[in-house]
Structures are given as structure tokens and as C-alpha cells.
ROVEXTI-624701 format. One record per residue (C-alpha): residue number from 1; chain; z, x, y negated. Coordinates in steps of 0.05 Angstrom, whole numbers, plus 5000, padded with zeros to 4 digits. Each point is the difference from the previous one (the first is absolute). Example, Ala and Ser with C-alpha at 12.3 -4.5 7.8 and 13.67 -1.06 7.14 Angstrom:
// ROVEXTI-624701
<kolke><i>1</i><ch>A</ch><z>5156</z><x>5246</x><y>5090</y></kolke>
<kolke><i>2</i><ch>A</ch><z>4987</z><x>5027</x><y>4931</y></kolke>
***
This chain:
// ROVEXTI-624701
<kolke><i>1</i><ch>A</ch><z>4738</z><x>1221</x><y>7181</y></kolke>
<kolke><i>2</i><ch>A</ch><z>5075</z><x>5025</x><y>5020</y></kolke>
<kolke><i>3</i><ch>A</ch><z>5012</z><x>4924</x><y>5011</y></kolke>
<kolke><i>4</i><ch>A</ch><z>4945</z><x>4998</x><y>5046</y></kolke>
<kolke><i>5</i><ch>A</ch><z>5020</z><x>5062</x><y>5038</y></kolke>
<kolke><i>6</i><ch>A</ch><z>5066</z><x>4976</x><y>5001</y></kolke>
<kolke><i>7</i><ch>A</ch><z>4979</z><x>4938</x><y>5033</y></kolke>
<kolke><i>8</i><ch>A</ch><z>4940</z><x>5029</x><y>5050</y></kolke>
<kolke><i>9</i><ch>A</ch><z>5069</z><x>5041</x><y>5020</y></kolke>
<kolke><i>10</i><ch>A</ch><z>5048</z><x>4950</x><y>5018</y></kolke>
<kolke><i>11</i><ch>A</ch><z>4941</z><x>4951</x><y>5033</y></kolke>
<kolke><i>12</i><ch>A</ch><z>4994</z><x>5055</x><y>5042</y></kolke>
<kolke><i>13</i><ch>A</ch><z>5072</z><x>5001</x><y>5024</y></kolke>
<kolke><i>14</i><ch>A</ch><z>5004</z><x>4928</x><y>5013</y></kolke>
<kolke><i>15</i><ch>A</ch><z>4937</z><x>5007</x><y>5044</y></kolke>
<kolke><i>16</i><ch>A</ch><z>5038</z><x>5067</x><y>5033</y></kolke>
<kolke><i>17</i><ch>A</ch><z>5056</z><x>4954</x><y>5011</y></kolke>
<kolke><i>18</i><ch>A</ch><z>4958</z><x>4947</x><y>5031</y></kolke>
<kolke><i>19</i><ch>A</ch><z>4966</z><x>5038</x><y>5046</y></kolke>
<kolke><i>20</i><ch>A</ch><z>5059</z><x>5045</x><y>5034</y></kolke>
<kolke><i>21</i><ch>A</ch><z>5041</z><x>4936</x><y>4999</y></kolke>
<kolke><i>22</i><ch>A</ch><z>5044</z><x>4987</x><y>5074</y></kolke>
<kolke><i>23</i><ch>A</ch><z>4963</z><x>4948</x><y>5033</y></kolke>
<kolke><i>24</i><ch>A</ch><z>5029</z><x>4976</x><y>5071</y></kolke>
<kolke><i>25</i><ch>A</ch><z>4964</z><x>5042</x><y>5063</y></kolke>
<kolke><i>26</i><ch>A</ch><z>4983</z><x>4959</x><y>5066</y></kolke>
<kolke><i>27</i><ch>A</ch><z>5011</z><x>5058</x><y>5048</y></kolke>
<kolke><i>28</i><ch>A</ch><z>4989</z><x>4961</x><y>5059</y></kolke>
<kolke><i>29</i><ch>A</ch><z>4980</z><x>4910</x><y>5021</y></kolke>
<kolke><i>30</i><ch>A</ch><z>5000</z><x>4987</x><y>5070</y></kolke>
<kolke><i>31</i><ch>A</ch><z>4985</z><x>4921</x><y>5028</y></kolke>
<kolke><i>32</i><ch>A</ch><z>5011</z><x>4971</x><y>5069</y></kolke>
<kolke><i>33</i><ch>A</ch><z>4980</z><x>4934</x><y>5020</y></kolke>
<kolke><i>34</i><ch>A</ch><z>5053</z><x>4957</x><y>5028</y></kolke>
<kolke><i>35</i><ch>A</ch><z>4984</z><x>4924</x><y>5021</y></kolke>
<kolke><i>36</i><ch>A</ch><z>4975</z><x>4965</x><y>4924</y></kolke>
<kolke><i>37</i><ch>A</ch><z>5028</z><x>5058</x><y>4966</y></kolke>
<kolke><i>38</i><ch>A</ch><z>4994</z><x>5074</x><y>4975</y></kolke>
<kolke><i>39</i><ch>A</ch><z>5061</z><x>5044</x><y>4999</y></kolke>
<kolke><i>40</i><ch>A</ch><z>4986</z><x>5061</x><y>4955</y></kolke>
<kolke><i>41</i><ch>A</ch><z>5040</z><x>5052</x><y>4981</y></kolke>
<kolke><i>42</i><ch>A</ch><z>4993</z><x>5045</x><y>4936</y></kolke>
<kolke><i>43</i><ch>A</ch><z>5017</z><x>5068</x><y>4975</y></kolke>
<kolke><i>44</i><ch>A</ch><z>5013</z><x>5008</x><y>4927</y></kolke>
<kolke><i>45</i><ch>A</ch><z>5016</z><x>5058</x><y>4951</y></kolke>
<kolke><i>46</i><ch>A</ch><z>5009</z><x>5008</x><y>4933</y></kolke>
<kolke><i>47</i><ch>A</ch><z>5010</z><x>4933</x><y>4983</y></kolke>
<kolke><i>48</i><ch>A</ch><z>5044</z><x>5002</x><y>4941</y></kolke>
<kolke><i>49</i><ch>A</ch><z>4982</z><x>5030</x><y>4930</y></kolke>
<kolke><i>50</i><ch>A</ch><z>5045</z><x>5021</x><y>4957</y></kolke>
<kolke><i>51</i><ch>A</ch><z>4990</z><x>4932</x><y>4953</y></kolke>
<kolke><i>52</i><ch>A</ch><z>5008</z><x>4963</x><y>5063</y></kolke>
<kolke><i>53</i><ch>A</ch><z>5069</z><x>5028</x><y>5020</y></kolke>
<kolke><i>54</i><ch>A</ch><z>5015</z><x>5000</x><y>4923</y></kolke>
<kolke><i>55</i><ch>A</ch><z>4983</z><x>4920</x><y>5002</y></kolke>
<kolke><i>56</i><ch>A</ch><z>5042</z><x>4988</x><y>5068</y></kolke>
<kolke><i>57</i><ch>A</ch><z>5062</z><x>5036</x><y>4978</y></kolke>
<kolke><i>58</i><ch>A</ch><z>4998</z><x>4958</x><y>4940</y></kolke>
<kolke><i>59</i><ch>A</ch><z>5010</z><x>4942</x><y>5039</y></kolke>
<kolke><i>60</i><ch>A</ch><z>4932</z><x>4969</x><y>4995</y></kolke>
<kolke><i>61</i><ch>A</ch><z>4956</z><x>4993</x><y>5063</y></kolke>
<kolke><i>62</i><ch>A</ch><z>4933</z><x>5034</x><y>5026</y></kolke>
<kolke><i>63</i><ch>A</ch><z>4955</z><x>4973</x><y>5051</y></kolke>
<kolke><i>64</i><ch>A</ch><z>4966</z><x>5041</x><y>5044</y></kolke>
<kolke><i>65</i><ch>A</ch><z>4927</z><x>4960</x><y>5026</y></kolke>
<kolke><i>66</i><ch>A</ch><z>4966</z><x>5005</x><y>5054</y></kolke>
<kolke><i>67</i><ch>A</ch><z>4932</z><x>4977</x><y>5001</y></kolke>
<kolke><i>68</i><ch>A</ch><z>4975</z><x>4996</x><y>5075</y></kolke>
<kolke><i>69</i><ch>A</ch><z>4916</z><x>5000</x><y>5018</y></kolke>
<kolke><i>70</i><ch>A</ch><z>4987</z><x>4980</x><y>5076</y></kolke>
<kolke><i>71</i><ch>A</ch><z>4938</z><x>5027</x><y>5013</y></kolke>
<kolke><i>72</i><ch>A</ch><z>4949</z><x>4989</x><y>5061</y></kolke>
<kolke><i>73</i><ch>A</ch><z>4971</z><x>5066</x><y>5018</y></kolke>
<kolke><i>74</i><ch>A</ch><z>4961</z><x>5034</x><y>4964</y></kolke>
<kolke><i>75</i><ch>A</ch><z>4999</z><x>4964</x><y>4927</y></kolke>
<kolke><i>76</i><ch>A</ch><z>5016</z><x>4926</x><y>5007</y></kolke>
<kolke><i>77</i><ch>A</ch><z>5052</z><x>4975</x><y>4960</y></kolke>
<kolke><i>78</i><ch>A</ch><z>5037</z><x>4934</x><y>5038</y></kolke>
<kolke><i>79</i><ch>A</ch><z>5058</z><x>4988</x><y>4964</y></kolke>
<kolke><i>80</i><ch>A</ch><z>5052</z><x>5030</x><y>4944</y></kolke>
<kolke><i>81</i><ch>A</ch><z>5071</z><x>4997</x><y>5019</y></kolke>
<kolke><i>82</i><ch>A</ch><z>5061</z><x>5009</x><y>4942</y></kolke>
<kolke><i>83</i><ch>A</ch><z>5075</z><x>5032</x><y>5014</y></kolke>
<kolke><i>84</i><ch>A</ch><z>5045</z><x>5011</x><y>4940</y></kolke>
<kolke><i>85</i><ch>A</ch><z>5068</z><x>5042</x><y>5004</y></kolke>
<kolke><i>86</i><ch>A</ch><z>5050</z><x>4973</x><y>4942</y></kolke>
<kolke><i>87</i><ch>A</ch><z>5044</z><x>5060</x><y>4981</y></kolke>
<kolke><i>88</i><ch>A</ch><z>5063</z><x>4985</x><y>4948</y></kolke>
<kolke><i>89</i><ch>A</ch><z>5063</z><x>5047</x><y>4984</y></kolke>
<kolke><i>90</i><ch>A</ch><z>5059</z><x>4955</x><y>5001</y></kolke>
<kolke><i>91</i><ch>A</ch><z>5041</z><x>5034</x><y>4943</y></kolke>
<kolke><i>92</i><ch>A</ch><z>5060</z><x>4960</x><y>5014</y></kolke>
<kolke><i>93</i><ch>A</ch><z>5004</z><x>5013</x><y>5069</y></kolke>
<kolke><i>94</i><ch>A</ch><z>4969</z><x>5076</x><y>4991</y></kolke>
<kolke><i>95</i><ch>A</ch><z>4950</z><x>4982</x><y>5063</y></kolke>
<kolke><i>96</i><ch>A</ch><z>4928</z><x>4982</x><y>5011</y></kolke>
<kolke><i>97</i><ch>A</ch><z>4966</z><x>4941</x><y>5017</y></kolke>
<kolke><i>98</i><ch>A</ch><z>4933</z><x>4990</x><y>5037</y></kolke>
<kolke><i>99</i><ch>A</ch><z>4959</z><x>4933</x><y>5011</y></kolke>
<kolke><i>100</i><ch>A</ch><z>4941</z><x>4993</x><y>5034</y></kolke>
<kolke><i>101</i><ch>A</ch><z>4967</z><x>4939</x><y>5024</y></kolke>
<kolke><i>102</i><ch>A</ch><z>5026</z><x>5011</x><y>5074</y></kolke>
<kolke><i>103</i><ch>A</ch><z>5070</z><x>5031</x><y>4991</y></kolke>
<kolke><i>104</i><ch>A</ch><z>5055</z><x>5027</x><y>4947</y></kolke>
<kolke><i>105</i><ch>A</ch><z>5046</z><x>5055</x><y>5009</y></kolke>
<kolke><i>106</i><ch>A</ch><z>5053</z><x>5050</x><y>4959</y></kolke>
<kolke><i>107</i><ch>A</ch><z>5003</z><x>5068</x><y>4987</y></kolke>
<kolke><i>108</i><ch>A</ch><z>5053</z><x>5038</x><y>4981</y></kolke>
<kolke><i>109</i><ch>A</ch><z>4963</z><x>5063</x><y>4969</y></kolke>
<kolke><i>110</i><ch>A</ch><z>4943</z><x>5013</x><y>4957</y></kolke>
<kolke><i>111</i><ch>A</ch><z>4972</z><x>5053</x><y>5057</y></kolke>
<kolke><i>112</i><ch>A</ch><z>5012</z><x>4943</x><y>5062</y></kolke>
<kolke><i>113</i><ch>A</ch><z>4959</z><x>4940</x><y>4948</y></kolke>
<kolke><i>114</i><ch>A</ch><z>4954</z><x>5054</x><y>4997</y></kolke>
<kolke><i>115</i><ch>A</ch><z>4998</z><x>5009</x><y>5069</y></kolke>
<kolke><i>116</i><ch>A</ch><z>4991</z><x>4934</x><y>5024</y></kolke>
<kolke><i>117</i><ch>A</ch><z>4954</z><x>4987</x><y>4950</y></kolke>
<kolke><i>118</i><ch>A</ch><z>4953</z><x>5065</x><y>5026</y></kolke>
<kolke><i>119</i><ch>A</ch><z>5005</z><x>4975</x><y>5075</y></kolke>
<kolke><i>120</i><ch>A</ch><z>4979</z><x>4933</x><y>5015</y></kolke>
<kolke><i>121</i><ch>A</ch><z>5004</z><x>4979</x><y>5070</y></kolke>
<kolke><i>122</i><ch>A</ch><z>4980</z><x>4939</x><y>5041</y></kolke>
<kolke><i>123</i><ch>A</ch><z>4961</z><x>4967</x><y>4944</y></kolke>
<kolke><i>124</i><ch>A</ch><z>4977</z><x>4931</x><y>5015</y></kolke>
<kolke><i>125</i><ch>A</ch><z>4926</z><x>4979</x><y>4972</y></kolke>
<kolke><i>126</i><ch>A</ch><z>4963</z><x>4930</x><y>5028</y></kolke>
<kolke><i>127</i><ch>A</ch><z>4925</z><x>5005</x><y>4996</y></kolke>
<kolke><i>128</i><ch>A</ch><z>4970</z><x>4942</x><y>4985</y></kolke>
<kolke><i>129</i><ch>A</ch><z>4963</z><x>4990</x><y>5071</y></kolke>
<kolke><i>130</i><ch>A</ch><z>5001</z><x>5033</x><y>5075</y></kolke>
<kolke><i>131</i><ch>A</ch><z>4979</z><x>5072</x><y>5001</y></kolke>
<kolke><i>132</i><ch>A</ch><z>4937</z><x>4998</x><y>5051</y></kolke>
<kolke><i>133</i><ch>A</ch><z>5018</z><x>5043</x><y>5061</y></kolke>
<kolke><i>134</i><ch>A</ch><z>4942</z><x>5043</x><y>5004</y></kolke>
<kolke><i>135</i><ch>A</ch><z>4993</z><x>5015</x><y>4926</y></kolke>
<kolke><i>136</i><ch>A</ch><z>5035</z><x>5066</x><y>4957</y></kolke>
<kolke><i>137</i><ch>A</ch><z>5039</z><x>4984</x><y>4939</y></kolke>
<kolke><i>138</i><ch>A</ch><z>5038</z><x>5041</x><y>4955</y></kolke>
<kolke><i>139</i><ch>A</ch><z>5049</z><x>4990</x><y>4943</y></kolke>
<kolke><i>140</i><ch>A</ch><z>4997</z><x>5029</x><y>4924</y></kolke>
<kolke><i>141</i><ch>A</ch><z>5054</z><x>5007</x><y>4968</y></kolke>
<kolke><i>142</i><ch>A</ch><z>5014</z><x>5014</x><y>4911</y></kolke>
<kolke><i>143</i><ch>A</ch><z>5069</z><x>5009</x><y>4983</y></kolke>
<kolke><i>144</i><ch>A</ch><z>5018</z><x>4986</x><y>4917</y></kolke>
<kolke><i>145</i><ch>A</ch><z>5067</z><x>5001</x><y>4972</y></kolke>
<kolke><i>146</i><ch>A</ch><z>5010</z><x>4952</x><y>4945</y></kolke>
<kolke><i>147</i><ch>A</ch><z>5060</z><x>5006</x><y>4945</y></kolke>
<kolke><i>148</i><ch>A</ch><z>5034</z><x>4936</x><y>4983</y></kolke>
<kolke><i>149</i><ch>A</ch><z>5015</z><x>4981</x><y>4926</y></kolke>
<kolke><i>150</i><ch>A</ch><z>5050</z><x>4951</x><y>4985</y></kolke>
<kolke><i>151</i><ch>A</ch><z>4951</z><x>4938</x><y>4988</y></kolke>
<kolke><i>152</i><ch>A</ch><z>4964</z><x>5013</x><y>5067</y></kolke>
<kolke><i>153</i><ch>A</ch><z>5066</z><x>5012</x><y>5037</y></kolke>
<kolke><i>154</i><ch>A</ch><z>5014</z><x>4926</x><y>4977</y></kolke>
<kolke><i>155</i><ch>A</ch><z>4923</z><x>4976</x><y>5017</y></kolke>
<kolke><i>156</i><ch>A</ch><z>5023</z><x>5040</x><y>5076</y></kolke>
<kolke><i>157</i><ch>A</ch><z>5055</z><x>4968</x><y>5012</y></kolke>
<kolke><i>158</i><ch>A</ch><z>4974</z><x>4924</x><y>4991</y></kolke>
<kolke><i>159</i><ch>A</ch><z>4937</z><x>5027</x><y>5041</y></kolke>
<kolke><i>160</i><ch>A</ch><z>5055</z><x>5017</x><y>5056</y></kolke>
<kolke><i>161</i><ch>A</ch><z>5035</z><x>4939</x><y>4991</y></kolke>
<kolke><i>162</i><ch>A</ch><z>4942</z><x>4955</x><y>5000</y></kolke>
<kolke><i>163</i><ch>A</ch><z>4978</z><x>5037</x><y>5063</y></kolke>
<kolke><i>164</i><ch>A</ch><z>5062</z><x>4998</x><y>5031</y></kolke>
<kolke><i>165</i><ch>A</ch><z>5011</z><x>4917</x><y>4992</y></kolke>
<kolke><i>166</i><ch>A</ch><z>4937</z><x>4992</x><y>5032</y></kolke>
<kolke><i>167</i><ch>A</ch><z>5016</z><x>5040</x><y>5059</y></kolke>
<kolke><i>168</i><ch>A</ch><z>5063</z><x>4958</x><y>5006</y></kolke>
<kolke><i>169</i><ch>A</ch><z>4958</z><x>4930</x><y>4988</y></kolke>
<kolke><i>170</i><ch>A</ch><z>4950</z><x>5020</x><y>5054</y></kolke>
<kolke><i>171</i><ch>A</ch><z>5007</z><x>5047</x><y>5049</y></kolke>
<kolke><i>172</i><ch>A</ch><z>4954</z><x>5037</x><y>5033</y></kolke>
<kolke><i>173</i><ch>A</ch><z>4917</z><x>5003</x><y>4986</y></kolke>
<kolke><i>174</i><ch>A</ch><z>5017</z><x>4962</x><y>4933</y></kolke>
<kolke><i>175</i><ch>A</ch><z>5056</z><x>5034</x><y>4974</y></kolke>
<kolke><i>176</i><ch>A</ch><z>4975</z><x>5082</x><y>5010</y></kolke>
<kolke><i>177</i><ch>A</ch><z>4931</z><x>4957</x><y>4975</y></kolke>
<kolke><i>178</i><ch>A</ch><z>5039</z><x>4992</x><y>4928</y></kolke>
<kolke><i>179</i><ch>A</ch><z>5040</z><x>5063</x><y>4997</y></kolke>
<kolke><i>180</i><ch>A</ch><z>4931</z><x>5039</x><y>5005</y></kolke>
<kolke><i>181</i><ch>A</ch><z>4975</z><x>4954</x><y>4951</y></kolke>
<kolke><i>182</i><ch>A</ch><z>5053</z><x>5019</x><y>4955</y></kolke>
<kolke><i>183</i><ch>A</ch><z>4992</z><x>5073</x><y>5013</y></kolke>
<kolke><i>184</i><ch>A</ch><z>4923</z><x>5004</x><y>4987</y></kolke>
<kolke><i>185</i><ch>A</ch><z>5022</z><x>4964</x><y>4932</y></kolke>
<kolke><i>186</i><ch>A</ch><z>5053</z><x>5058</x><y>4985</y></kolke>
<kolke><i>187</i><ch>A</ch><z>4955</z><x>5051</x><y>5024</y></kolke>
<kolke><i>188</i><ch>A</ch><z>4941</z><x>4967</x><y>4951</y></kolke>
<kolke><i>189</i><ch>A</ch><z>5053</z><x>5010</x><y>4946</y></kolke>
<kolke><i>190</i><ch>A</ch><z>5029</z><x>5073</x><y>5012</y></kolke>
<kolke><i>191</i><ch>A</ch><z>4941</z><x>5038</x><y>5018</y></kolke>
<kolke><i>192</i><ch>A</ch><z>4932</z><x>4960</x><y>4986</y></kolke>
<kolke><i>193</i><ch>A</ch><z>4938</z><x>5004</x><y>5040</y></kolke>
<kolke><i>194</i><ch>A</ch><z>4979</z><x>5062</x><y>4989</y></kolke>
<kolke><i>195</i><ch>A</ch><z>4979</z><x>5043</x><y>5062</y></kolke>
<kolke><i>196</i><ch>A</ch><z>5054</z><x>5062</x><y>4981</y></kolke>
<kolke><i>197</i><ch>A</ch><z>5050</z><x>4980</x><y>4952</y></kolke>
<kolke><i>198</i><ch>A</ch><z>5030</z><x>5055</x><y>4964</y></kolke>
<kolke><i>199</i><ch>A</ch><z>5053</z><x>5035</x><y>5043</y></kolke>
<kolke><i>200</i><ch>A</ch><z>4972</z><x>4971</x><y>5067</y></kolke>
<kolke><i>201</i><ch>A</ch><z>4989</z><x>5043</x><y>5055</y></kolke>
<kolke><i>202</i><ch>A</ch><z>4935</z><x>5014</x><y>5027</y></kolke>
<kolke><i>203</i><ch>A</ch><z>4971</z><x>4951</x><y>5064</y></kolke>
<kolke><i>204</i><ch>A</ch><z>5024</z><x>5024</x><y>5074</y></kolke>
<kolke><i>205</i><ch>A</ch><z>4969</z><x>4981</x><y>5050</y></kolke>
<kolke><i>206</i><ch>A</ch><z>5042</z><x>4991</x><y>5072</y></kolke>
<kolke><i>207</i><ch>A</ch><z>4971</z><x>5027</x><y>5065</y></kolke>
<kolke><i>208</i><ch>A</ch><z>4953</z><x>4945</x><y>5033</y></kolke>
<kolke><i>209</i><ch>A</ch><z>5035</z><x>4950</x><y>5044</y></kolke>
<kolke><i>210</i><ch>A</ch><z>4980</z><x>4950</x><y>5048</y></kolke>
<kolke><i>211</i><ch>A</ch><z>5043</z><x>4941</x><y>5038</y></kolke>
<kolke><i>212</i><ch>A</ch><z>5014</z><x>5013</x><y>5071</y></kolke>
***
């Protein structure tokens, strides 16, 4: 019975744990049509859990995912869009690294990775065909943040590769055609298919948008 007890107790504190975990916060999504395109910006807070920094500083990687919805006003799903953020502590070099599918960059500081990670300007996402003039459309946005182990850092890095020599075999259409490919197979592998992996943020929705 004292067993029992004992472990009614500690189940208890893992589900505690569970439920006043840090998940990321999407304080703001805001999209504006430009030609083919949609250039969105996001706001971002508390992105990093303890564990997470804990991973980073040991000098293995986290991904932070973006899982994009375009949706035609009111309910209708069109497309889902992907964006991942690679972030690696160099401990050689005592700086961080971040990779994305459209650009890398440095930081110099825990508090400016954080930074750039938190603000994300000028994002580019294709949809799949021409947004209709008169029609209202709005973006939805979940934000997970994925800890690497050292097997799937390995798995990441051939994903990148593999992504990256078929950008450089053929450009254009083709080549961002295979390094999304490769992304929806990494995503698949991190964080499954379900609708709110643990330590995902909850859906935002931008403000409706229309092309001019």
C-alpha cells in the first residue's frame, strides 16, 4: 500500500512537471503578400527550456519548427508550409551557429542567439498557387522546439547535406523542391504527426491579409 502511495505520488509530479513545462509563445504572425510570395514576420518568447539550453551548451543542436497553415478565410485549409531554425554551440570557437533553409548566421552571446532566434524578420514562404485577388487568407502558425541527440544530429546533418547537393545540382523550382522534401522527412522524424507535440506552442493565427 506505501508502495502504491509512493508511486500515485511521484506520477503525480511527473504529470506536474508536464503540464507547467516552458513551451515557446507566438506573441505575434503577421503576412504580406509580395508577387508569388509571403513575407511573414514572427514574434517569439520563451523559446528555450532549461533542457534545451542544457542540450545547446553541451554542444549538441536543437531545432526550432515551424509548421505554417495558409488558410482561405474563414476555415479552408490550402496548403502547409515548413521553416526549421538549426541552433548549435560551437564549443571550440565559444559562438553559436544558426541554419535555416534560407540563411546562416553567428552569434556571439547566448542572450543575442536568443534574440535572433525570438525575432524573425522577412521570412520567405511560396504557396503552392496565386492568391486570388478578391479572396481573405490568413496564416497559422505552431512553433515546437526539438532537442537533438547525438544519432539524430548525424541523421540532420546528411538530411542538410542531401538537401544542400540538390540545391547545387538544380537550382531553382527543383532544388528548394528537394530541400523541403528533406525537411518534411526530418520534421516526420523529430516531432511526428501529431496535432500538438509535447512542448509545442499553441496555433496563432495572423491578422487576415489580402494581395493588393
Amino acid at each position: 500500500m506505501r508502495r502504491l502511495k509512493k508511486f500515485y505520488f511521484l506520477f503525480s509530479l511527473l504529470l506536474a512537471a508536464a503540464a507547467t513545462a516552458q513551451t515557446p509563445r507566438v506573441i505575434s504572425i503577421l503576412a504580406q503578400p509580395a508577387g508569388d510570395s509571403l513575407i511573414v514576420s514572427v514574434q517569439l518568447a520563451d523559446i528555450f527550456s532549461q533542457k534545451i539550453v542544457n542540450t545547446i551548451r553541451s554542444g549538441l543542436p536543437a531545432v526550432i519548427r515551424f509548421d505554417f497553415r495558409l488558410v482561405e478565410a474563414p476555415e479552408r485549409e490550402l496548403q502547409q508550409m515548413a521553416h526549421s531554425l538549426r541552433v548549435l554551440y560551437d564549443l571550440w570557437s565559444d559562438r553559436y551557429r544558426l541554419q535555416s533553409n534560407q540563411r546562416a548566421s553567428i552569434a556571439a552571446s547566448f542572450a543575442e542567439m536568443e534574440k535572433l532566434c525570438t525575432k524573425i524578420d522577412t521570412l520567405t514562404l511560396k504557396p503552392r498557387r496565386r492568391l486570388v485577388l478578391e479572396k481573405t487568407y490568413q496564416l497559422r502558425l505552431q512553433v515546437t522546439v526539438i532537442p537533438i541527440s547525438a544519432k539524430q544530429d548525424q541523421q540532420l546533418r546528411d538530411w542538410l547535406e542531401v538537401a544542400g547537393a540538390a540545391e547545387e545540382s538544380a537550382p531553382g523550382e527543383e532544388g528548394a523542391a528537394g530541400f523541403r522534401l528533406n525537411l518534411n522527412r526530418l520534421f516526420s522524424f523529430l516531432g511526428g504527426k501529431k496535432e500538438k507535440p509535447f512542448g509545442a506552442s499553441e496555433w496563432a493565427v495572423s491578422p487576415p491579409f489580402r494581395v493588393q
